[in-house]
Every structure is written in structure tokens, then in C-alpha cells.
VOBA-1610 file (N, C-alpha, C; in pm, whole numbers, padded with zeros to 5 digits, always signed):
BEGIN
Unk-04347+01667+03417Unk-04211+01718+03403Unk-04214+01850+03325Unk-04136+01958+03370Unk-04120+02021+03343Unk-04098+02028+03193Unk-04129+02146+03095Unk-04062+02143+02911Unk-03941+02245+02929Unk-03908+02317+03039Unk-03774+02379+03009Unk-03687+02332+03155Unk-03612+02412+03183Unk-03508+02410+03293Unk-03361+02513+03297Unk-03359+02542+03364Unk-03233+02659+03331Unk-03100+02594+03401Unk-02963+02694+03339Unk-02853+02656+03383Unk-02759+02763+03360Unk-02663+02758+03376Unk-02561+02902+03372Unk-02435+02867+03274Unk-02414+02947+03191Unk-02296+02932+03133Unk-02185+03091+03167Unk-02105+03079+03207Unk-02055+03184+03262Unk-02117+03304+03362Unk-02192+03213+03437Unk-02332+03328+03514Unk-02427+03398+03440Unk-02425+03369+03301Unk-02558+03372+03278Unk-02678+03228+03252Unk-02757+03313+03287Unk-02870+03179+03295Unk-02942+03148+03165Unk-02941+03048+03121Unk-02959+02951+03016Unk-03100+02912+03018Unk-03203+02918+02932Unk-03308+02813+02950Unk-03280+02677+02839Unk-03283+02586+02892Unk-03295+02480+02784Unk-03410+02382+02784Unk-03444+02304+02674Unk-03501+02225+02643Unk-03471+02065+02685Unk-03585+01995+02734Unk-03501+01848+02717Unk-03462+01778+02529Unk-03335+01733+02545Unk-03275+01696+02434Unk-03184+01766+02373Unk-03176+01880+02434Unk-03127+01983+02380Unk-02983+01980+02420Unk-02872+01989+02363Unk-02696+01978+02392Unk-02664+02091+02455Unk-02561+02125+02561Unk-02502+02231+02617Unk-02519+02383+02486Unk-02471+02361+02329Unk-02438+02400+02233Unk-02564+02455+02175Unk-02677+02393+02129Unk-02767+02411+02119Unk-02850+02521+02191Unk-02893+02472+02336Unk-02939+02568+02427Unk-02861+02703+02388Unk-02679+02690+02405Unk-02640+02814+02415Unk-02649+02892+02269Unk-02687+02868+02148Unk-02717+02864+02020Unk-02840+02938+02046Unk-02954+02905+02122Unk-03066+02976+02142Unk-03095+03093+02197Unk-03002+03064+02290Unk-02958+03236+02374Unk-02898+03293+02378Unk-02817+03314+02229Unk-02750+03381+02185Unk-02599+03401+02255Unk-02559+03276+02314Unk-02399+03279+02344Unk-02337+03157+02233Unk-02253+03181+02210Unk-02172+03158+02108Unk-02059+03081+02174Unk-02002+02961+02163Unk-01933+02863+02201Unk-01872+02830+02069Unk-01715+02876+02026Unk-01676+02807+01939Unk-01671+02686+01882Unk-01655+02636+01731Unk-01694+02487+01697Unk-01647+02494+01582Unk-01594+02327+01503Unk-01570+02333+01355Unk-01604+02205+01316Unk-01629+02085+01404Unk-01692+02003+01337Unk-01864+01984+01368Unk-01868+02071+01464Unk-02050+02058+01459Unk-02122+02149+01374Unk-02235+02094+01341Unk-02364+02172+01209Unk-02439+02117+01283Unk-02548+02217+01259Unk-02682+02196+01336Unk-02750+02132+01212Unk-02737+02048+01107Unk-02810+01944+01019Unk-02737+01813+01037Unk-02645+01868+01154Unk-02574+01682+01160Unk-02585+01642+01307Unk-02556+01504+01278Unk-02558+01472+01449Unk-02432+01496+01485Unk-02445+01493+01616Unk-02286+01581+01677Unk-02157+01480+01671Unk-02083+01536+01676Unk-01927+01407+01675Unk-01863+01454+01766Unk-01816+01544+01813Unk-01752+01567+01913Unk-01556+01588+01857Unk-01551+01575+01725Unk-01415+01518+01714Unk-01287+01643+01705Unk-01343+01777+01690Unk-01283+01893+01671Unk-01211+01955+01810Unk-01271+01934+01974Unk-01277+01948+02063Unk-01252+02124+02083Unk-01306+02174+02002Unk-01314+02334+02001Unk-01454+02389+02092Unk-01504+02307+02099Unk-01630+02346+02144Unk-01646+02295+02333Unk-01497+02257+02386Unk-01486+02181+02466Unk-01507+02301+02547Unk-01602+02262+02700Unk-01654+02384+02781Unk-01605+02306+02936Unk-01642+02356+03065Unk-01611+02308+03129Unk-01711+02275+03276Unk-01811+02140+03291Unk-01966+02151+03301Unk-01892+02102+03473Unk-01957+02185+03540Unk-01927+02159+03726Unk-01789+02137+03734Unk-01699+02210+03649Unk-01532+02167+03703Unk-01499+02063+03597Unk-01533+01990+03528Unk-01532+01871+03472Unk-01528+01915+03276Unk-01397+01893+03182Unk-01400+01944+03063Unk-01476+01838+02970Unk-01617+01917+02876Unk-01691+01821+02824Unk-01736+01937+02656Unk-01710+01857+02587Unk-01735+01928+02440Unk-01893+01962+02446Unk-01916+02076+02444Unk-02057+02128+02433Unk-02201+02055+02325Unk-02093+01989+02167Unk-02162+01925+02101Unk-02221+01821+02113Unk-02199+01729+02211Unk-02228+01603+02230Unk-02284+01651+02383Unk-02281+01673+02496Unk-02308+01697+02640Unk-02446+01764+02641Unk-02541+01641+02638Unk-02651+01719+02694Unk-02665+01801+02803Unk-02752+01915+02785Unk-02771+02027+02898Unk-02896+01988+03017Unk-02859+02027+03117Unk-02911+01975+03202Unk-02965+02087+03312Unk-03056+02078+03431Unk-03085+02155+03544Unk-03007+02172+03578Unk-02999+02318+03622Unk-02859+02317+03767Unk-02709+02368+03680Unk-02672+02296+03558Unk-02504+02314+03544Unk-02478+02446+03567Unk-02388+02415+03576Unk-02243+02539+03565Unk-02171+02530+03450Unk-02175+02581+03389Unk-02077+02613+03246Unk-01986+02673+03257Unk-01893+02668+03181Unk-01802+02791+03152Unk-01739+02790+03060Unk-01764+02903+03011Unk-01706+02940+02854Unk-01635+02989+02798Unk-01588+03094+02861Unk-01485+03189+02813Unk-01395+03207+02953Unk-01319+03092+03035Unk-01198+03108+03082Unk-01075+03184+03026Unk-00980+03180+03061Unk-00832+03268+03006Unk-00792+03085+02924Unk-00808+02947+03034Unk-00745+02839+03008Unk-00851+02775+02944Unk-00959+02823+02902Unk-01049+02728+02772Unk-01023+02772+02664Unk-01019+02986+02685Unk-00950+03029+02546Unk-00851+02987+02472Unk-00713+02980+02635Unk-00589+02924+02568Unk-00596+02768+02479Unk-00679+02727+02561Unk-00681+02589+02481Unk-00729+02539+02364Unk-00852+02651+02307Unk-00894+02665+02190Unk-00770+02730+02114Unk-00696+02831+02151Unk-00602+02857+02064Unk-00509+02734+02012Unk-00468+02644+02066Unk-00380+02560+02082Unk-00421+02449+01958Unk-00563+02421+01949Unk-00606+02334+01884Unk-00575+02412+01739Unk-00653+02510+01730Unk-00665+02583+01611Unk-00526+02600+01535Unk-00390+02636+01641Unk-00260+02622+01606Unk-00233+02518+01531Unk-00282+02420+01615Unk-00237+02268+01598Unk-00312+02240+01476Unk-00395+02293+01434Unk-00508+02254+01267Unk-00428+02290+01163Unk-00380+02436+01218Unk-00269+02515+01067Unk-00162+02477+01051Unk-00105+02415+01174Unk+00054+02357+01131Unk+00055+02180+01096Unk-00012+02129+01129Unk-00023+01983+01049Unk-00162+02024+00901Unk-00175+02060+00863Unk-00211+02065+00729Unk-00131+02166+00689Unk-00158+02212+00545Unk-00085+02308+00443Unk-00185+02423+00414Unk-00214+02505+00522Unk-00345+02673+00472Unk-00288+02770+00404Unk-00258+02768+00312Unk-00217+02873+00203Unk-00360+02948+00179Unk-00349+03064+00294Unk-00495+03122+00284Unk-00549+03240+00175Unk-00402+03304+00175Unk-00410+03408+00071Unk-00465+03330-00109Unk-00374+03206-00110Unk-00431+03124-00251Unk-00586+03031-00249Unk-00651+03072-00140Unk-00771+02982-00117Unk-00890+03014-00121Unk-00973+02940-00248Unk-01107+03000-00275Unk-01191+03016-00148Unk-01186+02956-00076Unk-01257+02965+00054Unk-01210+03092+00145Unk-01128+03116+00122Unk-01082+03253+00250Unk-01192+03362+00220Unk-01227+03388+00380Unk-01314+03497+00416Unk-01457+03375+00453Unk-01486+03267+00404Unk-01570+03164+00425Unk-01540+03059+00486Unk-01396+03094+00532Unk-01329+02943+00567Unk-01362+02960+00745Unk-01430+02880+00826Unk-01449+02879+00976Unk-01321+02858+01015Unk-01235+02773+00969Unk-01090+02726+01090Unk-01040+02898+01081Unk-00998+02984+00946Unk-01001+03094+00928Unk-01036+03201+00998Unk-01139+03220+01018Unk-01238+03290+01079Unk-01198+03281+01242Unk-01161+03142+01301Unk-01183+03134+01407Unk-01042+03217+01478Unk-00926+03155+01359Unk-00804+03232+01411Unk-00797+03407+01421Unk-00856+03455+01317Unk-00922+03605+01354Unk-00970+03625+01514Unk-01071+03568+01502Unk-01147+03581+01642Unk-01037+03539+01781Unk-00974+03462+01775Unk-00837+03444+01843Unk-00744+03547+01859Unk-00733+03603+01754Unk-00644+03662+01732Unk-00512+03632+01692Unk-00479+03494+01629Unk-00400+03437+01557Unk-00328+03442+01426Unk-00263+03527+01449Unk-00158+03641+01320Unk-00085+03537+01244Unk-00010+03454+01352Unk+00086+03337+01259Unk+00080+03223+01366Unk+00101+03049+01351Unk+00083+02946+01430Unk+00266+03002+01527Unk+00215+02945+01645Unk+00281+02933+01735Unk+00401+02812+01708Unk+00374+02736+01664Unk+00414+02613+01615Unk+00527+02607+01507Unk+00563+02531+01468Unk+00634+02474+01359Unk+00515+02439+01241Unk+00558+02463+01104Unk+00460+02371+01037Unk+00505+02274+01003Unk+00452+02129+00961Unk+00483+02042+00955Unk+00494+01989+00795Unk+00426+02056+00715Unk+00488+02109+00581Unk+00434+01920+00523Unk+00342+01880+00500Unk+00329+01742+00516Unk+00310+01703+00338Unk+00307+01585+00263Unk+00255+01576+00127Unk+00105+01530+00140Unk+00050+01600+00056Unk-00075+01580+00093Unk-00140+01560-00085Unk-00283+01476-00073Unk-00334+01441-00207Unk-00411+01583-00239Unk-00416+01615-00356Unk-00518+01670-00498Unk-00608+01537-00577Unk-00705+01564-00530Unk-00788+01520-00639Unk-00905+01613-00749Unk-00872+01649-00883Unk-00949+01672-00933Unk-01048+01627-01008Unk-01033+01500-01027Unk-01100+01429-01140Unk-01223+01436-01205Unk-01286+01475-01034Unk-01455+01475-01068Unk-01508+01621-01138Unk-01589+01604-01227Unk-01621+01755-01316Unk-01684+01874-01246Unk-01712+01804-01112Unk-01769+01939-01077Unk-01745+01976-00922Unk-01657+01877-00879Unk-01604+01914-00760Unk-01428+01864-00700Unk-01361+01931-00632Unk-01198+01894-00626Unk-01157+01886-00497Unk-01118+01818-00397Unk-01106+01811-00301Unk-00911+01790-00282Unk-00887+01861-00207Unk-00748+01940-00145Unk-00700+01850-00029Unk-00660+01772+00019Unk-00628+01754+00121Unk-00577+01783+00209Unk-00475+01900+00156Unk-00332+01973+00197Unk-00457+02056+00364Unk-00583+02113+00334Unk-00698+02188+00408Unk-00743+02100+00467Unk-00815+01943+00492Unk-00839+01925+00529Unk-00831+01892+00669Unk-00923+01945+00764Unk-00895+01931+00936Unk-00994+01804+00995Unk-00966+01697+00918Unk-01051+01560+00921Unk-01126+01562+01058Unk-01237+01706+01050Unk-01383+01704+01122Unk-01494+01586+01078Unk-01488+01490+00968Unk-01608+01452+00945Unk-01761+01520+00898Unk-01721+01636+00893Unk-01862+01678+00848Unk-01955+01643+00736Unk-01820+01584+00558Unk-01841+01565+00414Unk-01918+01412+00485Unk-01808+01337+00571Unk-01845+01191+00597Unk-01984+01197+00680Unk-02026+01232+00751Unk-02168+01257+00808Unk-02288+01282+00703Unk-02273+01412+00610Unk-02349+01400+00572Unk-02406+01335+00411Unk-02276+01283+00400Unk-02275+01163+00252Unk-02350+01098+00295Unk-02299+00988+00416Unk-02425+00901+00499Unk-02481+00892+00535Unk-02530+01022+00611Unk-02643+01002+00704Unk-02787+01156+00586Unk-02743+01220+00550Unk-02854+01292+00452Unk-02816+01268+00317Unk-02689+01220+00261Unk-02708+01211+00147Unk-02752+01079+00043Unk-02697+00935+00189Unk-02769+00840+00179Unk-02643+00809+00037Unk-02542+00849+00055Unk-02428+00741-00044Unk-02312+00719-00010Unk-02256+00744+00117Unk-02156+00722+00161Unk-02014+00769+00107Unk-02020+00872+00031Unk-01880+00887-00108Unk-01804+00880+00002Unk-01765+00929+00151Unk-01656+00966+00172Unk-01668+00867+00304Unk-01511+00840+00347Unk-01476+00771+00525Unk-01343+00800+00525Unk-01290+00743+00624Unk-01162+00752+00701Unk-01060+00659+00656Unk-00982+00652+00616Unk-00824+00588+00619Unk-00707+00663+00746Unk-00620+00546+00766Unk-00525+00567+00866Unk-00579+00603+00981Unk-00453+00643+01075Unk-00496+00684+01203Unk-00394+00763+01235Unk-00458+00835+01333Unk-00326+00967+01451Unk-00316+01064+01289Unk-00146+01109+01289Unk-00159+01230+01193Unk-00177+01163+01059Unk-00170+01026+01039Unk-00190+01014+00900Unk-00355+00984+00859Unk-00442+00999+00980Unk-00597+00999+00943Unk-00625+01075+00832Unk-00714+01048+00683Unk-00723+01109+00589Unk-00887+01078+00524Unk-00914+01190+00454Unk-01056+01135+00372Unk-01047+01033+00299Unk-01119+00914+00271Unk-01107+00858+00121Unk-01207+00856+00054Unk-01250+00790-00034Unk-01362+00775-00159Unk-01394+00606-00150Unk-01490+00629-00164Unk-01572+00505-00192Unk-01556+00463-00340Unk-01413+00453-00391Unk-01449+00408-00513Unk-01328+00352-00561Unk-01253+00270-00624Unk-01146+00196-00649Unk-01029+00285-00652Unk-01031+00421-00734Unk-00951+00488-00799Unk-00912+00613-00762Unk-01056+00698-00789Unk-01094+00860-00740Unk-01209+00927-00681Unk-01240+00997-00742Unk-01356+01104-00664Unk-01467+01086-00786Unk-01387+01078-00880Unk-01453+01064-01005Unk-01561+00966-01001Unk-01522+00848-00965Unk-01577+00691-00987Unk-01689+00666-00876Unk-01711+00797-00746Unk-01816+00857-00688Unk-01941+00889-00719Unk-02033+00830-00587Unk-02174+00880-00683Unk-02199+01070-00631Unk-02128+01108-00584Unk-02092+01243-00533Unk-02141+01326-00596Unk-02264+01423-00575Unk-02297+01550-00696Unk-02244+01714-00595Unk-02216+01781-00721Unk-02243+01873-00674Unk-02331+01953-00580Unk-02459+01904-00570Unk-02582+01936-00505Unk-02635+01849-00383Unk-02510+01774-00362Unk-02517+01676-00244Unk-02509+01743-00099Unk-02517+01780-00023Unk-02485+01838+00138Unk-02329+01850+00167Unk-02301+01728+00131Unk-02163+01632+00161Unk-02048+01785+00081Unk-02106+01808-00017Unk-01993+01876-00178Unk-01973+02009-00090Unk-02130+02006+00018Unk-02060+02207+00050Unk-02049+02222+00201Unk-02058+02167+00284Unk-02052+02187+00410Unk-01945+02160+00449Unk-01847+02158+00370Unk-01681+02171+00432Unk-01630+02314+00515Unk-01561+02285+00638Unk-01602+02408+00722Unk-01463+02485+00656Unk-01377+02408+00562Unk-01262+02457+00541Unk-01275+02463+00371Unk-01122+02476+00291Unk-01088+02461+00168Unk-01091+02312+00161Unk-01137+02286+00180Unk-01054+02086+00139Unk-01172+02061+00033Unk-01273+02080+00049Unk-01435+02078-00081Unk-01473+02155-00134Unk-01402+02171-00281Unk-01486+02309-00353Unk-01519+02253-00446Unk-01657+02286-00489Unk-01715+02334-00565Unk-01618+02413-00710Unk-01608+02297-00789Unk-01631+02384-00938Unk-01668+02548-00980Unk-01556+02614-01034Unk-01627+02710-01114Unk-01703+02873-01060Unk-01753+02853-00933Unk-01781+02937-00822Unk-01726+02985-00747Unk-01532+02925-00749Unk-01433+02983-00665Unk-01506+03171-00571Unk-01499+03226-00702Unk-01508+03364-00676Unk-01604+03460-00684Unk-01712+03361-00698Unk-01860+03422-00762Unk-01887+03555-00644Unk-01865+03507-00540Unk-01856+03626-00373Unk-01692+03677-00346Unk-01697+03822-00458Unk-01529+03875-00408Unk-01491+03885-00252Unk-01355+03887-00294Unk-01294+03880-00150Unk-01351+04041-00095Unk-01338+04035+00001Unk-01401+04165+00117Unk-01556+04173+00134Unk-01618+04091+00053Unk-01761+04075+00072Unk-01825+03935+00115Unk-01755+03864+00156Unk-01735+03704+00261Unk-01798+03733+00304Unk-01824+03619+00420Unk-01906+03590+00545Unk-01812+03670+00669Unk-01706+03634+00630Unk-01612+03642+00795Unk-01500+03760+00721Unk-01547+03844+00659Unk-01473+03908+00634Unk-01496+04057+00707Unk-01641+04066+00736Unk-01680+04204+00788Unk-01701+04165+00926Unk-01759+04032+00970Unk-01798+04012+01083Unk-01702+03909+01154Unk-01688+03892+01285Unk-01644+03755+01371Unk-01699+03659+01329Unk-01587+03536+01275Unk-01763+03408+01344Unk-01818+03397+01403Unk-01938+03352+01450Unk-02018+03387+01576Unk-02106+03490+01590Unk-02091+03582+01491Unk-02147+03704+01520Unk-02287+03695+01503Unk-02391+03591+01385Unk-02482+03608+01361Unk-02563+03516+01481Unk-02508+03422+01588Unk-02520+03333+01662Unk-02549+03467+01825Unk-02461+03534+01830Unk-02407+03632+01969Unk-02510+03771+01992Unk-02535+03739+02109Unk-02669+03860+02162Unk-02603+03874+02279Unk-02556+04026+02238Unk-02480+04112+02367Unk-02570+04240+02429
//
């Protein structure tokens, strides 16, 4: 058997690997497929559906869809764009992004992505919701008002950090983070130096004390697109 195989994502041709996800491959060859709950140190979830592509006619999230001989991709439709816009809408108006007050802006991906959209203000209504603060713990504070319950903190508490601090309560819009611990965040075996404390793709996990250590205009996504360090044009 062959070790590679090619495929097309918008007519261009792809080589991939076996094992390798639609996302991945296109990660290698420098096309860029938007995303906010996949990391390439986690296993994929699929739960953000930003990364949703469209394989022989058929709509399949790039993170989870292994790549295969032969596909047809497609990536940048007018109606995959629109539909990525829609989600991203739909992220800012059911949470609370007060971006101008947020240590994360210029680092924040949901952020970043609406740039790259071109998303000035949500299309939407906001939904203006009450949402928890927890500060308790000394060296880290988690926001809820930001959170776009991707799973990424919950992935890698459990699966690399090997303590589980964080899971799921409720369901539909009242799905929320919780803590593994009677009370707070505090009563967590949660460190600062855990995976879980920084791979929040948003504001909802900061880090203590470092708010501003990187001024604003010298970010990640402040000079460049997201995507940009991923994209070979």
C-alpha cells in the first residue's frame, strides 16, 4: 500500500498521509481551513463546526473526517463562507465579548476569525445572558460570560493533563464549564502550568498577572490573519 495518496481541496491537489484528517493534510500544504475547537495536541471533537468543508457534495467537519484517495473538497464556497460567518455570529451573540475590555484581544481566535470574516458587528441580536466569574483560584480566573464551550480546557485536563478539573453541565444554550470540585476552581487540582490553564482559544482562561505582558498592537492576530502562519499562497 501505498504511504501517500492525493486529493483536491478546491482544485488543488492535496497529498496526504494514511491517518491523517481532511485538516491535517490541509495543515501540511499550507491551506488553511478555519477552526476553534481543534489543536493539533488534542484529539479532534468536531464540536465548533467551523471547520465544516464539503467532501463529494456531502458537509463533513474537516477535524474529525479522515482524508482519503480521490476526494473532492471544498473550502472556500460563497455558502461554506456564509456559513462560517453565521456560526461565528452565533458565538458573539449568545455569550458576552466585551473585546475592547479583554486580556485576550489580539490573541483571542473566535476574534481573529471575525476579522478574517470581516465581521464589524453580529448580525444578530445579543442575547445579553448572566453568566459565572470565578476567581478564586490564585493563579488562574475563568469568565464564563467568553466562553464558546469548544472543549478544548476539558480535553486537555483529561486526556494530557491526567486530572480532569474541568466537564460539562446542562445542555443546548445552557451547556456550561464546571469544576471538579464541590465549590470552585479553587478546590481544583488545576495549575497554572497545566495545558488545560492556556489553550483557551478565547477569554474564558486567563492566566493570572500576565494579562498584558504582550501590548496591544503587538498580538498574534493583530498584524496578521489567523491562518496566516498555516497559508502558502
Amino acid at each position: 500500500m501505498s504511504e501517500t495518496y492525493n486529493f483536491t481541496i478546491d482544485g488543488k491537489e492535496i497529498t496526504g498521509r494514511p491517518g491523517q484528517t481532511i485538516l491535517q493534510a490541509a495543515d501540511e500544504a499550507g491551506v488553511y481551513i478555519p477552526r476553534l475547537c481543534a489543536h493539533k495536541e488534542l484529539c479532534a471533537h468536531g464540536s465548533c463546526r467551523v471547520c465544516t468543508v464539503m467532501v463529494n457534495g456531502r458537509p463533513q467537519s474537516a477535524c474529525t473526517q479522515p482524508a482519503g484517495a480521490g476526494m473532492v473538497v471544498e473550502n472556500e464556497t460563497p455558502k461554506l463562507l456564509g456559513m462560517r460567518k453565521q456560526l461565528i455570529d452565533m458565538l458573539f451573540v449568545e455569550g458576552n465579548h466585551f473585546c475592547m475590555f479583554c486580556e485576550k484581544s489580539g490573541n483571542c481566535e473566535l476574534q481573529g476569525l471575525a476579522y478574517r470574516f470581516g465581521i464589524m458587528a453580529p448580525q444578530h441580536p445579543y442575547m445579553f445572558q448572566k453568566k459565572d466569574v470565578d476567581a478564586s483560584h490564585p493563579d488562574i480566573y475563568i469568565d464564563q460570560n467568553r466562553c464558546i464551550v469548544c472543549a478544548r480546557c476539558v480535553r486537555a485536563s483529561h486526556d494530557v493533563d491526567g486530572k480532569s478539573a474541568f466537564g460539562f453541565v446542562g445542555r443546548g444554550i445552557h451547556k456550561k464549564i464546571a469544576f471538579n470540585a464541590e465549590h470552585n476552581l479553587s478546590e481544583t487540582k488545576l495549575a497554572a502550568t497545566d495545558m488545560a490553564a492556556g489553550i483557551c482559544p478565547v477569554g474564558a482562561i486567563i492566566k493570572k498577572r500576565v494579562g498584558f505582558a504582550i501590548p496591544v498592537g503587538q498580538r498574534k492576530y493583530d498584524t496578521k490573519p489567523i491562518g496566516s502562519d498555516i497559508e502558502k499562497r
